[in-house]
DSSP file (Angstrom, degrees, kcal/mol; ACC not computed):
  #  RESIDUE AA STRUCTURE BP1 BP2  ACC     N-H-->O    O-->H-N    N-H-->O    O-->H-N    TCO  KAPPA ALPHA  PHI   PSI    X-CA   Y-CA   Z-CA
    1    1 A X              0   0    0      0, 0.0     2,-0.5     0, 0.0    65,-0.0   0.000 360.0 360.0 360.0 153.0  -73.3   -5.0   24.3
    2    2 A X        -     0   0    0      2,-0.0    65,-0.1     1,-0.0     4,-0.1  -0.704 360.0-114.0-114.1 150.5  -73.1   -8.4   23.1
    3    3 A X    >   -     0   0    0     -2,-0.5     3,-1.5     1,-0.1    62,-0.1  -0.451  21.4-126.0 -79.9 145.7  -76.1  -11.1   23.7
    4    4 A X  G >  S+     0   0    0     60,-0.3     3,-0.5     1,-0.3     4,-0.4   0.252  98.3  91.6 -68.1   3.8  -75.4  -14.1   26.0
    5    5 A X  G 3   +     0   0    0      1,-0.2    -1,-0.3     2,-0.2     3,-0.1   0.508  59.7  69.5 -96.6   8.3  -76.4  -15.7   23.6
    6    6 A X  G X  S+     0   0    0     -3,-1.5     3,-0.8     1,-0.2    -1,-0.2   0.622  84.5  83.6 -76.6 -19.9  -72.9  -16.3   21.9
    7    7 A X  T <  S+     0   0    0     -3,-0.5    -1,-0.2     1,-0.2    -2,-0.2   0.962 106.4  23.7 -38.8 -64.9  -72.4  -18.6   25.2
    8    8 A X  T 3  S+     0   0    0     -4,-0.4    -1,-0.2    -3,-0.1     2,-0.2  -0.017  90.6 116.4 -96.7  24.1  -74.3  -21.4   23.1
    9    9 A X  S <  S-     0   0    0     -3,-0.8     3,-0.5     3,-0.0     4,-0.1  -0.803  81.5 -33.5-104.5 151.0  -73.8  -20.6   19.5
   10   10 A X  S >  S-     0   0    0      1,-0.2     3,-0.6    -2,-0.2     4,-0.2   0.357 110.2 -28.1  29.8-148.0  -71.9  -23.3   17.6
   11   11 A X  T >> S+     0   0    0      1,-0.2     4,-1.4     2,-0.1     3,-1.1   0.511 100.8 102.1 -53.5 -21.5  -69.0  -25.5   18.9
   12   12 A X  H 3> S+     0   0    0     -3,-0.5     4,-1.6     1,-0.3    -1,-0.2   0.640  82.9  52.3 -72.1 -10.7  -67.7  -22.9   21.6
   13   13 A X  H <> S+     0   0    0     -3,-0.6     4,-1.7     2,-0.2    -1,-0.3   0.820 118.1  43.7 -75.4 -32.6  -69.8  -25.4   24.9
   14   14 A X  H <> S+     0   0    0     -3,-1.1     4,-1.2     2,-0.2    -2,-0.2   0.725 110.5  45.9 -18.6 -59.4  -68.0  -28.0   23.4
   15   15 A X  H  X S+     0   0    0     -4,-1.4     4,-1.6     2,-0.2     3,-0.3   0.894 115.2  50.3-110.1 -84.1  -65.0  -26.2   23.0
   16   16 A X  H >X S+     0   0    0     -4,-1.6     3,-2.8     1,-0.2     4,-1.3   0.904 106.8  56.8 -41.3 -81.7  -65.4  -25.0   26.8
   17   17 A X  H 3X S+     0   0    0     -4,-1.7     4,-3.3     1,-0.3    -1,-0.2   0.676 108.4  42.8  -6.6 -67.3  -66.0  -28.4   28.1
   18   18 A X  H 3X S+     0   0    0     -4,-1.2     4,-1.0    -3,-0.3    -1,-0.3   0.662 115.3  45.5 -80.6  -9.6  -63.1  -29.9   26.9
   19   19 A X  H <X S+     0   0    0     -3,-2.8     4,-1.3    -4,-1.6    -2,-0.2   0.602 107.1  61.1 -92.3  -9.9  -60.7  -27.2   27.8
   20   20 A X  H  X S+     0   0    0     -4,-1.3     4,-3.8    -5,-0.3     5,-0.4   0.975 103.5  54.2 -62.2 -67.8  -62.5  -27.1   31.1
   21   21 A X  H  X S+     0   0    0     -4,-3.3     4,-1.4     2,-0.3    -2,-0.2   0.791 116.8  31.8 -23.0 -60.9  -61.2  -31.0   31.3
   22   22 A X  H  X S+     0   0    0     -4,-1.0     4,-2.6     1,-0.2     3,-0.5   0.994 124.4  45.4 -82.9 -59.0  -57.4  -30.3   30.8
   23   23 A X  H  X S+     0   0    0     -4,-1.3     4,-1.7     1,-0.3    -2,-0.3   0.738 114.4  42.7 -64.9 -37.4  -57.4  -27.2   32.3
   24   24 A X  H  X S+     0   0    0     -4,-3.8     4,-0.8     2,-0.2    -1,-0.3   0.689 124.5  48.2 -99.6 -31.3  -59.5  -28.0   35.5
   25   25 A X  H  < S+     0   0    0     -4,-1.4     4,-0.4    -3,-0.5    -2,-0.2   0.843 101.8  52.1 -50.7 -49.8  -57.1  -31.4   35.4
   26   26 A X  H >< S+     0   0    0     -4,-2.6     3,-4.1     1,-0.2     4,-0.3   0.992 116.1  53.9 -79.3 -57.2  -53.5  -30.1   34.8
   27   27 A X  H >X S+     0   0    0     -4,-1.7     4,-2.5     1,-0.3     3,-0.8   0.766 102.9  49.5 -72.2   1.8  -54.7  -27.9   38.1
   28   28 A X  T 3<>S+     0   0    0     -4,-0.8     5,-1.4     1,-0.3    -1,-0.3   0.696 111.0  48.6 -82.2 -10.9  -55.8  -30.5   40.3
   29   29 A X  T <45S+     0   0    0     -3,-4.1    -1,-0.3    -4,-0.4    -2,-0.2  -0.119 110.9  56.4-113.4  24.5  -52.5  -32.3   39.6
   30   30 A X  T <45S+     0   0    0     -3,-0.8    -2,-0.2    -4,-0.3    -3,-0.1   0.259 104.3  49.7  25.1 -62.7  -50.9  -28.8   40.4
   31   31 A X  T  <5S-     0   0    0     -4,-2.5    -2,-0.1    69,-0.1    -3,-0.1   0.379 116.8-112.9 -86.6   5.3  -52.5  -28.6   43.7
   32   32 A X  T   5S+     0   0    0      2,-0.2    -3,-0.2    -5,-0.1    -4,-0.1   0.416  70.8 145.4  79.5   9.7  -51.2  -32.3   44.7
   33   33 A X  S   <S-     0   0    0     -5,-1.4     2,-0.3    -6,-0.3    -4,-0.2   0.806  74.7 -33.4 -37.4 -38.8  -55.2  -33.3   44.6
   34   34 A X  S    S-     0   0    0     -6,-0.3    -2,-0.2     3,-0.0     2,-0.1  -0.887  89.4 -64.9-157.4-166.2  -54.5  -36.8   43.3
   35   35 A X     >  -     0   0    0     -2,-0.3     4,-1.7     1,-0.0     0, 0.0  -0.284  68.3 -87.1 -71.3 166.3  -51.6  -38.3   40.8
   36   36 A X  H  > S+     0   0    0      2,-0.2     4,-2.3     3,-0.2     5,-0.3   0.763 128.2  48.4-106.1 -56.2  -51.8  -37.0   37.4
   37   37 A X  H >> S+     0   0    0      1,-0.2     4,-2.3     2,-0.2     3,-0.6   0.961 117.2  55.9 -84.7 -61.8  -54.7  -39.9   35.6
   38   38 A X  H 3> S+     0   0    0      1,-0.3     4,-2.0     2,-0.2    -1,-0.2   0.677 104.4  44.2 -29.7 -44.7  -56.6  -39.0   38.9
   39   39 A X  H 3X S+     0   0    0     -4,-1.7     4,-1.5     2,-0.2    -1,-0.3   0.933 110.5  50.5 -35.3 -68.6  -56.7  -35.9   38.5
   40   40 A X  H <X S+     0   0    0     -4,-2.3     4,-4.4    -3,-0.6    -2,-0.2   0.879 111.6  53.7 -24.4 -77.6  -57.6  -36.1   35.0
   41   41 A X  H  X S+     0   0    0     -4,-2.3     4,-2.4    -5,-0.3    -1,-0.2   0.913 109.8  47.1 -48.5 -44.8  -60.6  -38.6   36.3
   42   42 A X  H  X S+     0   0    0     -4,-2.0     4,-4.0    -5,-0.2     5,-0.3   0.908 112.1  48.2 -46.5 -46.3  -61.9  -36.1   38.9
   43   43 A X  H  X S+     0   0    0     -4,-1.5     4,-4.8     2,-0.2     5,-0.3   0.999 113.3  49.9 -60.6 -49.0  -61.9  -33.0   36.3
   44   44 A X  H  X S+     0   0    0     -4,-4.4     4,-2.6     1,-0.3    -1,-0.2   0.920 117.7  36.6 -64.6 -44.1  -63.8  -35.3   33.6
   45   45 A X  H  X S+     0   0    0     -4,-2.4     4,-1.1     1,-0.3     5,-0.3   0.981 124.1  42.9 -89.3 -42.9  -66.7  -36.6   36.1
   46   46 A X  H  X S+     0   0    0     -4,-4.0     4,-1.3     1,-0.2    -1,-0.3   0.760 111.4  49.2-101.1   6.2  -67.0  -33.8   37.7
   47   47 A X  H  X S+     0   0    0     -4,-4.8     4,-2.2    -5,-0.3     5,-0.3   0.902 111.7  58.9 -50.4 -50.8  -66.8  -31.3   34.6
   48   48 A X  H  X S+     0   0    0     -4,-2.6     4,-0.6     1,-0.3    -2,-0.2   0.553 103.0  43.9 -84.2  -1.1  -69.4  -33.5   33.1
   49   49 A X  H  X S+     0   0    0     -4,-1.1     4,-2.3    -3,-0.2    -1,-0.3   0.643 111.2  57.4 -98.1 -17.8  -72.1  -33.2   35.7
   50   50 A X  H  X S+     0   0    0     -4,-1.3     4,-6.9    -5,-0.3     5,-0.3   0.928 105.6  50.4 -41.2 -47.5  -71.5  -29.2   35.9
   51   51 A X  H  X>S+     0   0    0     -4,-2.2     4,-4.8     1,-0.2     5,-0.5   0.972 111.3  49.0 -68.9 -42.7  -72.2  -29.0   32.2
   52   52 A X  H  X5S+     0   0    0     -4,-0.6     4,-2.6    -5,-0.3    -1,-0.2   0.992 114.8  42.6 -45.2 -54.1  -75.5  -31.1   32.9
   53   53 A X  H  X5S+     0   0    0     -4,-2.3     4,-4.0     1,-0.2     5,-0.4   0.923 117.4  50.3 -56.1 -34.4  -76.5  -28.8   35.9
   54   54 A X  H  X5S+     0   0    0     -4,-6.9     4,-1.0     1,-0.3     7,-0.2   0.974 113.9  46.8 -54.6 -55.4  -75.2  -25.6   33.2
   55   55 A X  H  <5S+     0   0    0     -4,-4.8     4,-0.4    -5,-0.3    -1,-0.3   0.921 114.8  40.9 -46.2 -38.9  -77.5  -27.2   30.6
   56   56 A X  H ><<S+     0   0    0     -4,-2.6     3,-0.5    -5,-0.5    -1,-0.2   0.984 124.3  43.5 -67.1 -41.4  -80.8  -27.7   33.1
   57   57 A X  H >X S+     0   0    0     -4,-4.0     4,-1.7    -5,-0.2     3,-0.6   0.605  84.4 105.7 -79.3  -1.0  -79.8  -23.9   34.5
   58   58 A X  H 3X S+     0   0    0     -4,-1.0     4,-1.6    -5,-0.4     5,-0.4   0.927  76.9  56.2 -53.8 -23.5  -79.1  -22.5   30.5
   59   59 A X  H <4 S+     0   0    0     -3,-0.5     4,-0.5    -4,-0.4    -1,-0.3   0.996 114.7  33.5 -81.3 -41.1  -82.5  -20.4   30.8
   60   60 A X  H <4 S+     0   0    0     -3,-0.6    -1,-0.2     2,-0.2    -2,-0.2   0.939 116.5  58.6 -63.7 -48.3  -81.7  -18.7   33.5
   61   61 A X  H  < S+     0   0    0     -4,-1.7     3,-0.4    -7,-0.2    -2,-0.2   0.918 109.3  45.5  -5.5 -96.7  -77.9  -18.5   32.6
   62   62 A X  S  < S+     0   0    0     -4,-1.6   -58,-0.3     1,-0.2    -1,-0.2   0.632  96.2  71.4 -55.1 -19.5  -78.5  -16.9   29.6
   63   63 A X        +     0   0    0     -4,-0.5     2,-0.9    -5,-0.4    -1,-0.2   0.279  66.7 101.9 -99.9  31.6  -81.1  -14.2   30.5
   64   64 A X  S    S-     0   0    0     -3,-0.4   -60,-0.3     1,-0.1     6,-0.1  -0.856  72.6-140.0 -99.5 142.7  -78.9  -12.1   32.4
   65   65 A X  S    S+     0   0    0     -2,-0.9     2,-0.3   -62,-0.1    -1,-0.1   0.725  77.4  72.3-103.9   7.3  -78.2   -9.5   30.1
   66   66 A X     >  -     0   0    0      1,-0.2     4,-0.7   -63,-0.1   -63,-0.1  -0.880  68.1-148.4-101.0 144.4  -74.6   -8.7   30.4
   67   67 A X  H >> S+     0   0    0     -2,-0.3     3,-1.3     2,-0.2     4,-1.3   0.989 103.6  53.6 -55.2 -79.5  -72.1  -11.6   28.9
   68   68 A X  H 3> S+     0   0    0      1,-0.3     4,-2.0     2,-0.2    -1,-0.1   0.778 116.8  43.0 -60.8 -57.8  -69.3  -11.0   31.3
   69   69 A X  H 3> S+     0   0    0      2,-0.2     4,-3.7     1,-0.2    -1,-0.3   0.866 110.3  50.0 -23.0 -69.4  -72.4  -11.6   34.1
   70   70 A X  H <X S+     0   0    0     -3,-1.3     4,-2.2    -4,-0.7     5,-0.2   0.901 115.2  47.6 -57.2 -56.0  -74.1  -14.4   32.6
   71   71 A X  H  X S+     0   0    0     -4,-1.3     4,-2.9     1,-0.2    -2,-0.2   0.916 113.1  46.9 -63.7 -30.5  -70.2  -16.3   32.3
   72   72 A X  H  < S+     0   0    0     -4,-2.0     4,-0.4    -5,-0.2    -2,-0.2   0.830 107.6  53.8-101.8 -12.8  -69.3  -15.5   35.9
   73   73 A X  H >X>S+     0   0    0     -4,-3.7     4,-1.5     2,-0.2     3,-1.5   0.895 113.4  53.0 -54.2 -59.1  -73.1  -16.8   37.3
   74   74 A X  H 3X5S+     0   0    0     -4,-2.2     4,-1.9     1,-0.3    -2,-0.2   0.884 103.6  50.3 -40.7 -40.1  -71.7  -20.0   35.2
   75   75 A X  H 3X5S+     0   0    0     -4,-2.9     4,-1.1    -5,-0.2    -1,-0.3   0.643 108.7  49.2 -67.8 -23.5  -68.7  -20.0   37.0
   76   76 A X  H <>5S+     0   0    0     -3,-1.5     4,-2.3    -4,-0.4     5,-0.3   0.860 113.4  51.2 -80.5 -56.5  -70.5  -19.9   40.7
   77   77 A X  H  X5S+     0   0    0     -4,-1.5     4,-2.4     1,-0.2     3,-0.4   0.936 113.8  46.2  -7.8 -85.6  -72.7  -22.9   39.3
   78   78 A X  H  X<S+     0   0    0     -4,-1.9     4,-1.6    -5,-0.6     5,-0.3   0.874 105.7  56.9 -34.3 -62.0  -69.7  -24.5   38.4
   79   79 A X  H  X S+     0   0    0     -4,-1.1     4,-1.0     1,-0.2    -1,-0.2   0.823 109.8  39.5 -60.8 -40.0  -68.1  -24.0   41.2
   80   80 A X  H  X S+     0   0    0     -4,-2.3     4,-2.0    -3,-0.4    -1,-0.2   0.848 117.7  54.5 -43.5 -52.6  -70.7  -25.7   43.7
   81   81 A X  H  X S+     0   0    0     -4,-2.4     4,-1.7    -5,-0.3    -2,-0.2   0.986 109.5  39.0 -45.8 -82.4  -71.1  -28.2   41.4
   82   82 A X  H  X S+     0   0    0     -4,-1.6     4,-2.3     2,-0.2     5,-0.3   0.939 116.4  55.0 -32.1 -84.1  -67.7  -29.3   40.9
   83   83 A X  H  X S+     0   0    0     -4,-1.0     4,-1.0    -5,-0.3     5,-0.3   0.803 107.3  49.6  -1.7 -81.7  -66.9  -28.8   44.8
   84   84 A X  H >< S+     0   0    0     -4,-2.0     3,-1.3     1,-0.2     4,-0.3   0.851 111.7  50.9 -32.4 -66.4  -69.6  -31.0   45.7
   85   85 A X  H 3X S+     0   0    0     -4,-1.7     4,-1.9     1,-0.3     3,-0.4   0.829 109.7  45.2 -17.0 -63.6  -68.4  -33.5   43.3
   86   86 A X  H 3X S+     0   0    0     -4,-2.3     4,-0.6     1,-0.3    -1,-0.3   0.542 111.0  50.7 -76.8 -20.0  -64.9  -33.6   44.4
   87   87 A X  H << S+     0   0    0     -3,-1.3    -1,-0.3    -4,-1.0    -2,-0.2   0.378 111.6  53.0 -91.1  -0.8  -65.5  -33.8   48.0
   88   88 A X  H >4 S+     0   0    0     -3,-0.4     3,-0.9    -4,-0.3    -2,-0.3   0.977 113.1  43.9 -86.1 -72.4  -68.0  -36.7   46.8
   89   89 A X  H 3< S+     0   0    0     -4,-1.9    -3,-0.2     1,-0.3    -2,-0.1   0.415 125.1  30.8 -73.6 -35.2  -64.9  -38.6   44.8
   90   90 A X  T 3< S-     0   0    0     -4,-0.6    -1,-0.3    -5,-0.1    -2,-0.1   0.320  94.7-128.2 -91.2  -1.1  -62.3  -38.2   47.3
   91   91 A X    <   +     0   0    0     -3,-0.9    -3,-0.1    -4,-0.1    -4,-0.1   0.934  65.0 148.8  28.7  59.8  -64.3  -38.3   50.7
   92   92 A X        -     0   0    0     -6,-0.2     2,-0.3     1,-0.2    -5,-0.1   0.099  50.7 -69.4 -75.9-173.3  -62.3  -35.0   51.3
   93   93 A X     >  -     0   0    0      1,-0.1     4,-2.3    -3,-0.0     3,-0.2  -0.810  35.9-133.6 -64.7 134.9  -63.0  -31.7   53.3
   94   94 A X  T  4 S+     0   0    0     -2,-0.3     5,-0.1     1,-0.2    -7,-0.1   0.687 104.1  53.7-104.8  28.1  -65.2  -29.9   52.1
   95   95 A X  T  > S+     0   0    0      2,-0.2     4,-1.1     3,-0.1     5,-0.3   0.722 113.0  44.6 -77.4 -31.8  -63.4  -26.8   52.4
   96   96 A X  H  > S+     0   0    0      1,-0.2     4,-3.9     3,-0.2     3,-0.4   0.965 111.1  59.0 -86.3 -36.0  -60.0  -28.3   50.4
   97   97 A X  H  < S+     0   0    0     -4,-2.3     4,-0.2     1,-0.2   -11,-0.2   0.461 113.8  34.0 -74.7  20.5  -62.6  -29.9   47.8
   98   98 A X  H  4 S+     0   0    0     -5,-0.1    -1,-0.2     2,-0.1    -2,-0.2   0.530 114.3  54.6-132.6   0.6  -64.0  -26.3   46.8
   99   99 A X  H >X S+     0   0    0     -4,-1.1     3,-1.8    -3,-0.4     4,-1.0   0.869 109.6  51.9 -70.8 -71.4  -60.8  -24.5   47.3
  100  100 A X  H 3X S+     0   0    0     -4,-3.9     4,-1.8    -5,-0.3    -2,-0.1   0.797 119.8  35.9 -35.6 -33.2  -59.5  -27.5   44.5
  101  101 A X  H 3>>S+     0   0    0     -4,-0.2     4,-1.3     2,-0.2     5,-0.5   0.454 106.0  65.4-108.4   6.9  -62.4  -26.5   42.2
  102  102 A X  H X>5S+     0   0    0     -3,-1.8     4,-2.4     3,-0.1     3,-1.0   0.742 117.1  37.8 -74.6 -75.2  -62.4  -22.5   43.0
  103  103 A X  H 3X5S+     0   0    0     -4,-1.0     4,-1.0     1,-0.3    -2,-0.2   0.639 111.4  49.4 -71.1 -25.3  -59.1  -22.9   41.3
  104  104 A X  H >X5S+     0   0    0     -4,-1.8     4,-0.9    -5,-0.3     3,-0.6   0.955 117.3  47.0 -25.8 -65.8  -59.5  -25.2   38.8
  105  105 A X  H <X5S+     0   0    0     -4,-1.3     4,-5.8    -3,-1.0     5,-0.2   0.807 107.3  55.8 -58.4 -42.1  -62.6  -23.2   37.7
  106  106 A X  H 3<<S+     0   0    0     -4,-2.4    -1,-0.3    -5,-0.5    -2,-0.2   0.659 103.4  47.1 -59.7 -22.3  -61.1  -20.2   37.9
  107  107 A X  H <X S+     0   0    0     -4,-1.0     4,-0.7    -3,-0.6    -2,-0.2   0.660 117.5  56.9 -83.7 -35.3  -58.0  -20.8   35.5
  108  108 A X  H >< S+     0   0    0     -4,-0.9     3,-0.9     1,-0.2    -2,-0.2   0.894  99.3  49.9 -44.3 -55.6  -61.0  -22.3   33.2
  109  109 A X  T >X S+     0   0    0     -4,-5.8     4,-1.5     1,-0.2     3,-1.4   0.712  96.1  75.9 -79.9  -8.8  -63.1  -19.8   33.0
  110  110 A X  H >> S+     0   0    0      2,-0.2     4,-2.2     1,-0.2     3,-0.7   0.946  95.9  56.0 -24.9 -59.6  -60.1  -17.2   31.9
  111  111 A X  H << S+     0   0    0     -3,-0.9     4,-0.4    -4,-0.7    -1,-0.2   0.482 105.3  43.8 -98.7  20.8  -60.3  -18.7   29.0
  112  112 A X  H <> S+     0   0    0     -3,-1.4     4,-2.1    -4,-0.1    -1,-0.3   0.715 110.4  59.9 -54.6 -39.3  -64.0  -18.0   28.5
  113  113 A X  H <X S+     0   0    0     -4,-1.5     4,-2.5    -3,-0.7    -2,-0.2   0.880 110.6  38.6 -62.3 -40.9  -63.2  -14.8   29.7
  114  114 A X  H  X S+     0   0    0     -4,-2.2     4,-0.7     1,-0.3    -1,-0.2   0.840 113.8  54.7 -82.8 -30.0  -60.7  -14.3   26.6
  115  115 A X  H  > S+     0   0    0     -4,-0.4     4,-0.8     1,-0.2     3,-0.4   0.839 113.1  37.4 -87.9 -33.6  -62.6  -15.9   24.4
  116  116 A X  H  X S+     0   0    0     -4,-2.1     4,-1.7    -3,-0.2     3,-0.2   0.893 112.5  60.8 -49.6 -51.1  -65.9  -13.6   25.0
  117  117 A X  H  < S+     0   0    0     -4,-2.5    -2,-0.2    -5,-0.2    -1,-0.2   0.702  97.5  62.4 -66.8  -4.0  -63.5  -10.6   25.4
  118  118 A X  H  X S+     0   0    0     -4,-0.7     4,-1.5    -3,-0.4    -1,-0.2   0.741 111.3  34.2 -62.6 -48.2  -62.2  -11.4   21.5
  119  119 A X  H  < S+     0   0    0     -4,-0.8    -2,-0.2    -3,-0.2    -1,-0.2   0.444 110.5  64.4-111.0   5.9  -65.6  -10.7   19.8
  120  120 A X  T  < S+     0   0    0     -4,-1.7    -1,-0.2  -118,-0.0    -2,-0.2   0.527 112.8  42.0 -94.1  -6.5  -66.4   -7.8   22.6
  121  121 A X  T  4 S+     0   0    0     -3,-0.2     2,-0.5     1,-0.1    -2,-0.2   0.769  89.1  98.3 -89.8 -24.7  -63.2   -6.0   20.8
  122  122 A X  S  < S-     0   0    0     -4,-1.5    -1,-0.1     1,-0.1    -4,-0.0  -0.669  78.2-134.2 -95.1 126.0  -64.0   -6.8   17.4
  123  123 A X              0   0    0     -2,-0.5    -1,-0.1     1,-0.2    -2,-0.1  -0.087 360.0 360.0 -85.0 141.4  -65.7   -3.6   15.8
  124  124 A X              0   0    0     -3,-0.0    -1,-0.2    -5,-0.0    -2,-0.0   0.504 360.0 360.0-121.7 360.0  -68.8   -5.7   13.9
């Protein structure tokens, strides 16, 4: 089983972050949320105060002791977070701003998913 702790080794929060951004972006300008550089603005502020809360939560985060576990508490985090945000930033509903970041997040975190499920294939 592989330790959760591959979450936070080298560039790959980094790496997450910024794919979160485009990806959590392109869908919000997908889902008609705003124009395109709105979008864009939404994803970034409220990607970047998830990633605080992820950082403050990382101890707990990480001590789950399944990967696949550990990523998809990070994705409920996220998903609150981000929500919150986004009904914050638009003075929305807040039912359409956490439907706008279930999917965002959810197209994000795939590509955690893939990227975990790469070194859970590879014979070590």
């Amino acid at each position: 089983m592989l330790d959760t702790s591959l979450l936070a080794a080298g560039t790959f929060p980094y790496v997450f972050l910024l794919v979160s951004i485009v990806i959590d972006g392109l869908m919000l300008f997908q889902t008609r949320w705003a124009n395109l550089r709105g979008s864009f603005r939404d994803s970034l502020i409220a990607n970047l105060i998830s990633a605080v809360v992820l950082v403050l939560l990382s101890q707990l985060i990480l001590s789950v002791p399944n990967i696949f576990l550990a990523l998809l508490l990070a994705l409920l985090i996220a998903w609150i977070v981000e929500g919150f945000v986004l009904v914050l930033l638009r003075h929305t509903t807040f039912s359409r701003g956490y439907l706008a970041a279930l999917l965002a997040n959810f197209s994000a975190f795939i590509f955690a998913y893939a990227y975990v499920l790469t070194f859970a294939l590879t014979p070590f």
